[in-house]
N, C-alpha and C positions, 0 to 999 in steps of 0.2 A: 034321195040325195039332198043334204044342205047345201043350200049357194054359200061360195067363197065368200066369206066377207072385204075382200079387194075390186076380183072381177064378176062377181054375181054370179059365175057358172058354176051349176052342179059338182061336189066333190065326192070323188069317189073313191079316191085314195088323198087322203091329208091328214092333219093334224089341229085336233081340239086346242083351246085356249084355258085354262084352267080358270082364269077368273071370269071373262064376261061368257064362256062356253061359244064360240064364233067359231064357225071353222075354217080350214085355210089351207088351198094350194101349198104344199111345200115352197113353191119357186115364189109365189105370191107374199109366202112370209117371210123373204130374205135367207132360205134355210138352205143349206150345204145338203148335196148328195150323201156325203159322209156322216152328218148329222143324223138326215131323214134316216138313214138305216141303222147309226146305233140308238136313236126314239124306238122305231120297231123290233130292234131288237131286245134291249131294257125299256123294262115298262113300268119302272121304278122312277125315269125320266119324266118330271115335269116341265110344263112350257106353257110360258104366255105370250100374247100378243104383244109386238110394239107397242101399240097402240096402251095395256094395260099396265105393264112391265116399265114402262119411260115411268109413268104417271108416279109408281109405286117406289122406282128407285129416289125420282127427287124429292117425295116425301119422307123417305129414310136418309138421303141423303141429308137433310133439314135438323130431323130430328137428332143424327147421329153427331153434326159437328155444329148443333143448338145455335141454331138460327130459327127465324121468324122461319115456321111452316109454311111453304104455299098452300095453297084449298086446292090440291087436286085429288079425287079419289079417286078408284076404277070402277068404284059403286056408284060415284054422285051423278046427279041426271044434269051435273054441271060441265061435266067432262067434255060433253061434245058438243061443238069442234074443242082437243088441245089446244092450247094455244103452242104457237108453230116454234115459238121458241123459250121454254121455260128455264129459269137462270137456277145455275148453281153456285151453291158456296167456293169461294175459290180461299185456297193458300194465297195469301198477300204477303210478297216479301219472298227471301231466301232463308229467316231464320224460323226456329222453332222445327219440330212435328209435326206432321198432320197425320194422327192417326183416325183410322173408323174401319166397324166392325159392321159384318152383313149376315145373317143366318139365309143363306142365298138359297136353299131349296134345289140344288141341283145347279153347277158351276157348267157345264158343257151349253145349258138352256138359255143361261142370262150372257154368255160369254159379252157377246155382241153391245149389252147394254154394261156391262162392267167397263167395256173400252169407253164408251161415251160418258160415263160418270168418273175416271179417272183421268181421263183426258180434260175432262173441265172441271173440273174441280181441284186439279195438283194432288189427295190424296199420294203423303209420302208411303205408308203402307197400311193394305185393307190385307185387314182379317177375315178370312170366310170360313163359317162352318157350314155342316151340311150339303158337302160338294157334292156327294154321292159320285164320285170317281173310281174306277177299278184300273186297272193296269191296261186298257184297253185303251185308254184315251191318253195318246202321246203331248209331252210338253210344247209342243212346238202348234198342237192344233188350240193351244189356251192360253196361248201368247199375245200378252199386251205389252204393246208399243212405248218402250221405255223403262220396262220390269222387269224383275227375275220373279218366278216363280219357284215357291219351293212348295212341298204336299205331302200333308199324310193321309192314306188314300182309306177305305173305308176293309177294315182286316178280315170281317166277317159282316151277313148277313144283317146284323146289329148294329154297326157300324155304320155311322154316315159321313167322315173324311172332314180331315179342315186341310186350310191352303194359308198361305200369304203371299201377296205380290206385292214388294219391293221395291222402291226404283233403283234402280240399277247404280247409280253412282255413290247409291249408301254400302258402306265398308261394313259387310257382315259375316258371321258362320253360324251356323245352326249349330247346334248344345242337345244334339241326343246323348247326352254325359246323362242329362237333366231329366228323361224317360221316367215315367211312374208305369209299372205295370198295370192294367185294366184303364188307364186314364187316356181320353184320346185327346193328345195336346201335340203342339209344333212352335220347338223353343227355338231363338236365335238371339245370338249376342250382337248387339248392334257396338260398332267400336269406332266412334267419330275422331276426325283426327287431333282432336282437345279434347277434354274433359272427361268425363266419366263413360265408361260403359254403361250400354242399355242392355238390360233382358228384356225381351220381350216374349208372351206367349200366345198361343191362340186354341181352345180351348171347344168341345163340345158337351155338354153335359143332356146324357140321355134320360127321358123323363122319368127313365125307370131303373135308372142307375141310381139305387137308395144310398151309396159309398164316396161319393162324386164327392161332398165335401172332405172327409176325410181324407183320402185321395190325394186330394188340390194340397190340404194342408202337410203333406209328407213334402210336396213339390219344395212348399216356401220352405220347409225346416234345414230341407239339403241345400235351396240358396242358402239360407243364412249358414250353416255350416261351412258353405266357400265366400262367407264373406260379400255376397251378395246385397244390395243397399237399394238399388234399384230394379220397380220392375212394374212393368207396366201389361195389364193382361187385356187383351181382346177376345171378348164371347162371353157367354153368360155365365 
């Protein structure tokens, strides 16, 4: 049996850490009943520690909305202790977007640290790809405080699903008009109460989808066939 890496005692039913490999009480790692059994259940669900996961987010957080990097790794032998309270980039102001994009590895895993990177940071809307969500996992158990969430969830086997959470006060609709067959994307018309409409999409391209750009480029030709001017894409 590995000790918990919280209370030290032998685990005999828990959950691995993908990146430092530590193992963990369920209750120990802040994890839901509901959780712990769809882990066991798909085992396509990855999961990290707090402890690795915090570290990881406000370094992409950093890079994503290009700021000064903090030096935290999950690898550096600089890590321990975190410091108790590391900053994030915040939206300054009421104007502008804050867009940022996260290839999240599994959205049910990180929910809990999506809240805390959204919540301090203002993100107006985060693009996720790689949810890894099936129709099993109700919107209401992936709800953050202040968003809507819309998703397209993973079709087949191949498939690894994107998302976007929105704040809620932004005037939108989703544009499956906009659909490319074999393309796994999730469009929506952002339509502010001046100025121009936003498209926006959120995008996953599989390593082994040789068609992807082709694909993508059908997407831009039907905007511009509706006159489309703007558009701003999230994911690779």
């Amino acid at each position: 049996k590995d000790p918990c890496a919280v209370c030290q005692r032998g685990v005999r039913t828990g959950i691995e850490c993908e990146v430092c490999t530590k193992w963990f009480h369920p209750t120990c790692a802040g994890m839901s009943d509901m959780f712990f059994r769809s882990y066991l259940r798909y085992n396509s669900i990855e999961w990290s520690c707090h402890k690795c996961e915090f570290a990881r987010l406000v370094h992409l957080a950093n890079v994503a909305l290009d700021q000064p990097t903090i030096p935290i790794s999950p690898l550096s032998p600089t890590l321990d202790p975190v410091p108790p309270h590391p900053t994030f980039p915040r939206k300054v102001g009421n104007k502008g977007l804050l867009l940022a994009h996260q290839n999240i590895r599994s959205l049910p895993a990180k929910h809990a640290y999506l809240e805390v990177l959204t919540q301090e940071s203002g993100i107006d809307i985060l693009g996720l790809s790689e949810t890894h969500l099936t129709r099993d996992y109700p919107d209401n158990v992936l709800y953050l405080p202040g968003y809507t969430l819309l998703r397209k969830d993973r079709d087949s086997r191949h498939g690894r699903g994107v998302a976007l959470y929105i704040k809620s006060h932004l005037a939108h609709r989703e544009r499956n008009d906009l659909h490319t067959e074999g393309l796994e994307a999730l469009w929506i018309e952002l339509m502010p109460p001046v100025g121009k409409h936003l498209l926006i999409f959120c995008m996953y391209r599989s390593p082994q989808d040789s068609n992807f750009f082709e694909k993508r480029r059908e997407c831009w030709e039907t905007c511009a066939l509706k006159a489309w001017r703007v558009l701003t894409e999230l994911g690779p």
